[in-house]
LUMPALO-697424 format. One record per residue (C-alpha): residue number from 1; residue in one letter; x, y, z. Coordinates in pm, whole numbers, plus 32768, in hexadecimal, padded with zeros to 4 digits. Layout:
BEGIN
+---------+-------+------+------+------+
: vexdren : semar :   px :   py :   pz :
+---------+-------+------+------+------+
:     NUM :     A :    X :    Y :    Z :
...
+---------+-------+------+------+------+
This chain:
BEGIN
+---------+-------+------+------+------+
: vexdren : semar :   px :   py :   pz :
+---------+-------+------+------+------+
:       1 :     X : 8000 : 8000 : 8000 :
:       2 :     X : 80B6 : 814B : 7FA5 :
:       3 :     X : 80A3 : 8271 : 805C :
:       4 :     X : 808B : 83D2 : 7FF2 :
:       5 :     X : 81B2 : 84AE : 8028 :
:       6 :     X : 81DC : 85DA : 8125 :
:       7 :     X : 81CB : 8729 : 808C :
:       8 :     X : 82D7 : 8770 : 817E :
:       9 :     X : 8434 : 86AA : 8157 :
:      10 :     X : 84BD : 8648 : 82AF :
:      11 :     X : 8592 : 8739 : 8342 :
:      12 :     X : 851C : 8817 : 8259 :
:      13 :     X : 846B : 897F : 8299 :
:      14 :     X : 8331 : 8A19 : 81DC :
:      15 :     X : 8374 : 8AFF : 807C :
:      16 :     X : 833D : 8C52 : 80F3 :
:      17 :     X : 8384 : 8C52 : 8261 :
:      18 :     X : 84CB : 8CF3 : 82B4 :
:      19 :     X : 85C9 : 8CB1 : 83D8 :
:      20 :     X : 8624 : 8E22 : 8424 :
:      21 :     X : 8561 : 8F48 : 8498 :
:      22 :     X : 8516 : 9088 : 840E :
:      23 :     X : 85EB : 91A0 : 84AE :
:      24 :     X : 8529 : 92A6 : 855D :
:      25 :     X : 8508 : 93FF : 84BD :
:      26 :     X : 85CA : 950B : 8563 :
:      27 :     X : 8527 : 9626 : 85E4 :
:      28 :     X : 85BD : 97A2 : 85EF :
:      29 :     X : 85AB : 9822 : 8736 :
:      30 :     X : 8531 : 9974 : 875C :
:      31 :     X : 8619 : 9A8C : 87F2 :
:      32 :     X : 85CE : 9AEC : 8954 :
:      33 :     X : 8565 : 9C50 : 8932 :
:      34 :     X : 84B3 : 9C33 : 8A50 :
:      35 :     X : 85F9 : 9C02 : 8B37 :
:      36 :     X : 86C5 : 9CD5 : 8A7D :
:      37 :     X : 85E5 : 9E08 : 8A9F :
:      38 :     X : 8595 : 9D8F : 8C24 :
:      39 :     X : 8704 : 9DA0 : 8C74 :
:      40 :     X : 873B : 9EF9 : 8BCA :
:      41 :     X : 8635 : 9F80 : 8C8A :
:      42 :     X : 86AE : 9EE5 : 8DD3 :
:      43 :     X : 8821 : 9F68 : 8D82 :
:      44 :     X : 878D : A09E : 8D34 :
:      45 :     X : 86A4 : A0D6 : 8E72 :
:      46 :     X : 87E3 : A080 : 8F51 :
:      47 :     X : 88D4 : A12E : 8EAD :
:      48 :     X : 87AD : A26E : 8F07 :
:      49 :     X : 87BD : A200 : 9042 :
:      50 :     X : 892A : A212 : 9074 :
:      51 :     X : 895B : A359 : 8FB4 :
:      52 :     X : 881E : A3FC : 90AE :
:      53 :     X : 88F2 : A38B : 91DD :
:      54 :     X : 8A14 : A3EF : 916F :
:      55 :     X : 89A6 : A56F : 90F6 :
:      56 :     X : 88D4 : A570 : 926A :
:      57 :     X : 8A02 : A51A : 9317 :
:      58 :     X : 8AB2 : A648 : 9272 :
:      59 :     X : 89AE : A715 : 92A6 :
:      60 :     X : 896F : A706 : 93D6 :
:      61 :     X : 8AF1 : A72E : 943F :
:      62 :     X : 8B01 : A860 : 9387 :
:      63 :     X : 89C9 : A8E7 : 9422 :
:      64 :     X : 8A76 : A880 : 958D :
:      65 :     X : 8BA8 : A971 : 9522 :
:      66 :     X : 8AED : AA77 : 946C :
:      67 :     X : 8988 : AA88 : 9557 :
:      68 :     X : 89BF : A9E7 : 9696 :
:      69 :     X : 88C1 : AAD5 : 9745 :
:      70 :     X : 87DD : AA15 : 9673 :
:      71 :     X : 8849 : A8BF : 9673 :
:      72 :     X : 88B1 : A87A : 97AC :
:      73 :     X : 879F : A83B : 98CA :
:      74 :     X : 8788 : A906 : 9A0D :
:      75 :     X : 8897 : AA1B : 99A8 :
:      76 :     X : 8828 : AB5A : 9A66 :
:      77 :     X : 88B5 : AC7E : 99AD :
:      78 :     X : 88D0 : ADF2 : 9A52 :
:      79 :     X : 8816 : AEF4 : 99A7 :
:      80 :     X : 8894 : B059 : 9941 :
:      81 :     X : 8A0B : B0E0 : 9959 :
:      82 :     X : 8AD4 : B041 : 9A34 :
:      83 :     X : 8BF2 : B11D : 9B34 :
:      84 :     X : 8D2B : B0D1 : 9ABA :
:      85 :     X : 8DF7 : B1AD : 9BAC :
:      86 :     X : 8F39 : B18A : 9C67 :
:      87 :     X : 8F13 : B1C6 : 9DD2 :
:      88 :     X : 8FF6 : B172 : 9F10 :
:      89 :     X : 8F3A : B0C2 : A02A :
:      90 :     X : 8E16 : AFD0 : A044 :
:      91 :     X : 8CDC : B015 : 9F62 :
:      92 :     X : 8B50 : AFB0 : A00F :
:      93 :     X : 8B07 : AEF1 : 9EE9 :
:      94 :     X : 898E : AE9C : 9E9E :
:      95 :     X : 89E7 : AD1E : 9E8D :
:      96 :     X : 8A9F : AC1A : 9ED0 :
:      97 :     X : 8B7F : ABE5 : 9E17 :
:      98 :     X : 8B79 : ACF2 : 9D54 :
:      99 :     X : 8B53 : AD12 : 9BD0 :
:     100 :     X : 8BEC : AE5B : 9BAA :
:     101 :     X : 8C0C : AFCB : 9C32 :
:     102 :     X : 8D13 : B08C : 9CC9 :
:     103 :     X : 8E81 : AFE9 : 9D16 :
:     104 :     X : 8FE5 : AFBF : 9D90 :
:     105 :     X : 90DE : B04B : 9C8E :
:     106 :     X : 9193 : AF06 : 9CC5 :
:     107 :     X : 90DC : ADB3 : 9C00 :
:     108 :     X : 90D0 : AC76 : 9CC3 :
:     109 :     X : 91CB : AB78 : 9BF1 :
:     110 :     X : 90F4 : AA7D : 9B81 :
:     111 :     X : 913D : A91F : 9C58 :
:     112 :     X : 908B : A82F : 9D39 :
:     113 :     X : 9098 : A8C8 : 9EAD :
:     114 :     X : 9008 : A804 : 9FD1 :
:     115 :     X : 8FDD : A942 : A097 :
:     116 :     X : 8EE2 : AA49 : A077 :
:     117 :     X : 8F71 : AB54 : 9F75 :
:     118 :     X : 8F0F : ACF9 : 9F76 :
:     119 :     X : 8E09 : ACF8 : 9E8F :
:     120 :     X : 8E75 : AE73 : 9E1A :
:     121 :     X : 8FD8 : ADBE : 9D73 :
:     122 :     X : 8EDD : AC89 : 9CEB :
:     123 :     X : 8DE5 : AD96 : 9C3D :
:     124 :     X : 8F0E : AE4B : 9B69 :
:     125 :     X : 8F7A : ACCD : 9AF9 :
:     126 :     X : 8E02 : ACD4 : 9A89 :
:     127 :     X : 8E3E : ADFE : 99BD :
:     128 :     X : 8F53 : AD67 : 9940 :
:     129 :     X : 8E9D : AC49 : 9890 :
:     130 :     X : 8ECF : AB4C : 99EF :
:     131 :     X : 8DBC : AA5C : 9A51 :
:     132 :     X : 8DCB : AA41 : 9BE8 :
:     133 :     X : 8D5D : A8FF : 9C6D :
:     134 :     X : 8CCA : A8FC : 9DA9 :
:     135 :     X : 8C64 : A7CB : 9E97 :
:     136 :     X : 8B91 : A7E6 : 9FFE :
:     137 :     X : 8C30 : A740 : A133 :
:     138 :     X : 8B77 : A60D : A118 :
:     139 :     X : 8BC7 : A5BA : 9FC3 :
:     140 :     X : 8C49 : A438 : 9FBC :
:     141 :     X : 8DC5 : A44A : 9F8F :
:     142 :     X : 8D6E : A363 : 9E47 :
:     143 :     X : 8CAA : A465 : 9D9C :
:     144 :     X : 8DBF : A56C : 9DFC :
:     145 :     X : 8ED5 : A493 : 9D77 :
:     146 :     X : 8DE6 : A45F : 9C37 :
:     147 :     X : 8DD0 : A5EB : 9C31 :
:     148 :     X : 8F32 : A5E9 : 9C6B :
:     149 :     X : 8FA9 : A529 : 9B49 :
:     150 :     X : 8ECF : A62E : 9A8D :
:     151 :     X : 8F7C : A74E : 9AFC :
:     152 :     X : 90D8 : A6D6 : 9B14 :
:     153 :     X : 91CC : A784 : 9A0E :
:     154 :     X : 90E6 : A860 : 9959 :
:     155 :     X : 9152 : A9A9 : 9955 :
:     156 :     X : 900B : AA3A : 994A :
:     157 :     X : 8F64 : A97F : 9A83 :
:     158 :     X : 8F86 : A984 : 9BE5 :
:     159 :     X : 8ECC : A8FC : 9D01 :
:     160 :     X : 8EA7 : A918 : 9E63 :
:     161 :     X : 8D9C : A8CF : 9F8C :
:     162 :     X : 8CAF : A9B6 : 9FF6 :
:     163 :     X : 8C21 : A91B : A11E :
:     164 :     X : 8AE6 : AA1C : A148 :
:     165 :     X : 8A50 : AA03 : 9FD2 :
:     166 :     X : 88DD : A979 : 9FB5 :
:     167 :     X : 896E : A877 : 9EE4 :
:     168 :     X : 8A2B : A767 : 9EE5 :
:     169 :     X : 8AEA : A7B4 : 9D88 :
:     170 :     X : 8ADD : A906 : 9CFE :
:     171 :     X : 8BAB : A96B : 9B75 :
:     172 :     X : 8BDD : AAD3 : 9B4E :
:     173 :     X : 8C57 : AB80 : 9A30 :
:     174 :     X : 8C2E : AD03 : 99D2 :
:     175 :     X : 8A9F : AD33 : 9A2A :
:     176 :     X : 8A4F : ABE5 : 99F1 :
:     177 :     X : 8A14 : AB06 : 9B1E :
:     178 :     X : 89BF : A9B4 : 9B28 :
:     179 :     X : 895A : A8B3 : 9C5A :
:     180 :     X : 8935 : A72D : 9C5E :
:     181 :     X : 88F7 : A61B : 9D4A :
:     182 :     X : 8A48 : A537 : 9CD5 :
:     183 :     X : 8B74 : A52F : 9C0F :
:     184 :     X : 8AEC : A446 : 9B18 :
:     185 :     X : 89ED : A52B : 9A90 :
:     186 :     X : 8A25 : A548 : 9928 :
:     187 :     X : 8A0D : A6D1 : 9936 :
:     188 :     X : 8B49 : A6E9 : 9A32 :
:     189 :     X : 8C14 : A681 : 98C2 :
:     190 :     X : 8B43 : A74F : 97F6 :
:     191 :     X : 8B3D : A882 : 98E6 :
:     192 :     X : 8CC2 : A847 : 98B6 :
:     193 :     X : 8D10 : A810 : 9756 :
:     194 :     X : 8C0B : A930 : 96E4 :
:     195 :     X : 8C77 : AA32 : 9808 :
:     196 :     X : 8E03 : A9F5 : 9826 :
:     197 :     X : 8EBC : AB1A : 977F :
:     198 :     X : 8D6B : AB35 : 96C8 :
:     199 :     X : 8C9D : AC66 : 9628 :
:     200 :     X : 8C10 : AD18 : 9781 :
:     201 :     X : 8D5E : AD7D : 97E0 :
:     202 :     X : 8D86 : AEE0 : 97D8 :
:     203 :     X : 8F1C : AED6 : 97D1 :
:     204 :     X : 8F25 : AD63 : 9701 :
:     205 :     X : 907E : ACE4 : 96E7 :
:     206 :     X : 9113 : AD93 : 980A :
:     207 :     X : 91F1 : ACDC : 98E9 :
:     208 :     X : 9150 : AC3E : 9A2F :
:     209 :     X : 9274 : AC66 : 9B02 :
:     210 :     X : 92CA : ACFD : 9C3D :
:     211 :     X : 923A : ACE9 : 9D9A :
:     212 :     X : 929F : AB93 : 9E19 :
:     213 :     X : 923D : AB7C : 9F8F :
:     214 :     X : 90E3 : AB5E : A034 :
:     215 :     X : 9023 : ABE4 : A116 :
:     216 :     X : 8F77 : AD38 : A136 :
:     217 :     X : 8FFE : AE70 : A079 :
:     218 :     X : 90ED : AF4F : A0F1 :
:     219 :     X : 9052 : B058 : A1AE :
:     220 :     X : 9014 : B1E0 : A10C :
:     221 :     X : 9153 : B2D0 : A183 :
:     222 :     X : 90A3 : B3F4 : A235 :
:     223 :     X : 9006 : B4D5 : A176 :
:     224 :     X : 90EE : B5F4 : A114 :
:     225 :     X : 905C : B77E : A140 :
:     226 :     X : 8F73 : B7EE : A060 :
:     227 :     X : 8F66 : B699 : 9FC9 :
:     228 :     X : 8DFC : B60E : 9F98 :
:     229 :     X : 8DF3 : B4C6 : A063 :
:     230 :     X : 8DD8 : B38F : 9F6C :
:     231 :     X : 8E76 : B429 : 9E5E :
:     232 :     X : 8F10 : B36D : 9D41 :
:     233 :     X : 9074 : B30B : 9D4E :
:     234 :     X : 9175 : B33B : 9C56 :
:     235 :     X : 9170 : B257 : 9B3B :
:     236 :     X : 92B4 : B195 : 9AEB :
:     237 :     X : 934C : B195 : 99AC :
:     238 :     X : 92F3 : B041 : 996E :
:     239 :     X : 91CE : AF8E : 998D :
+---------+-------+------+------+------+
C-alpha cells in the first residue's frame, strides 16, 4: 500500500517563512527644547539674583559712608551750629558724654584708657574726625575687650569708661551720638566705619594727638583784670 508523500521534506522548513527578523525602524529623536530653554531661564534668573545681591551689597556700603544719619539705626544727631571754641577749664556740658561744644586747646591722643579721661581734650579729638568709645562700669570685661580690639591702633578712635552715662555703651563722634545695649550690636561697626575720620568732622584729617593722661581737666588760671571770665584761650598753631 503506498503512501502519499509529505509536502514538507524532513528536516526541512516551509517556502516563504524566513529564519531572521526584520530590523526595527529607527526613530529621530526630537531635540529637547524644552530643557534647553528651562535651563537658560534658570541660569538667567540666578545669575539676576546674584547680580541684585551683589549691586545691594554695594549700595548699601556706599550709603553707610555717604548717609549714615540715614542708614544707621538710633543715631541721635545735634541740631543747629555747634561751639567749636577753645577754652581753659572744665565746660557744664548738656550730656554725657558730650557730642561737641566748647574745648581744651589740647586733643586727647586717640588710645584705649582704662581711666576716666577730661571730656574737654576728648571733644577737640571729635572735631578732629575721632570716634570716642565709651563703656559704663558694669560693662562685662568681655564686651570691653571686644570694644577694645575695635579701638586698638586706629588713629582716629579712642575709648575710655564713663562710669555715670545712662548707658552701658555710648559712640560719639562730632554731633552724632549713639547708645547700645552690647558690643555685638551690628551698629557699634557701622557707627565706626561710617563716623571714623568721616564727613561730620569739622577739621577732617587733623591729627588726634596730644593729651595723654586722664582724669579731670586742668583747672582755669585766675582770671586776669579786665578779662571776661570763660574767655577763649589762645589757639595753637597747630591743630
Amino acid at each position: 500500500m503506498s503512501t502519499t508523500p509529505s509536502s514538507t521534506s524532513r528536516g526541512g522548513s516551509s517556502r516563504g517563512g524566513s529564519s531572521r527578523r526584520a530590523a526595527p525602524t529607527k526613530v529621530a529623536k526630537p531635540f529637547p527644547w524644552g530643557t534647553v530653554l528651562g535651563s537658560v531661564v534658570l541660569a538667567l534668573v540666578l545669575g539676576g539674583i546674584l547680580v541684585f545681591a551683589a549691586l545691594n551689597t554695594g549700595s548699601g556700603r556706599n550709603r553707610l559712608l555717604t548717609e549714615p544719619d540715614k542708614v544707621i539705626k538710633g543715631v541721635s544727631v545735634a541740631s543747629g551750629e555747634l561751639s567749636r571754641n577753645h577754652v581753659q577749664g572744665p565746660v557744664a556740658y548738656k550730656q554725657t558724654p558730650p557730642n561737641a561744644g566748647e574745648h581744651n586747646a589740647a586733643p586727647q591722643q586717640c588710645a584705649v584708657y582704662t581711666a576716666p579721661i577730661a571730656p574737654e581734650h576728648a571733644v577737640h579729638s571729635l572735631e578732629h574726625g575721632a570716634v570716642w568709645v565709651t563703656y559704663s562700669s558694669d560693662l562685662p570685661p568681655a564686651q570691653v575687650e571686644e570694644l577694645t580690639g575695635l579701638v586698638a591702633g586706629d588713629p582716629y578712635r579712642l575709648m575710655s569708661p564713663v562710669p555715670d552715662q545712662d548707658s552701658p555703651i555710648v559712640l560719639t563722634a562730632w554731633g552724632r551720638t549713639l547708645k547700645v545695649d552690647s558690643a555685638s550690636d551690628e551698629r557699634v561697626e557701622q557707627f565706626l566705619t561710617a563716623y571714623t575720620n568721616g564727613p561730620q568732622s569739622p577739621e577732617r584729617g587733623a591729627a588726634c594727638v596730644g593729651n595723654t593722661t586722664t582724669g579731670p581737666v586742668a583747672p582755669a588760671p585766675p582770671v586776669a583784670p579786665g578779662q571776661p571770665s570763660g574767655a577763649p584761650a589762645p589757639s595753637p598753631a597747630t591743630k
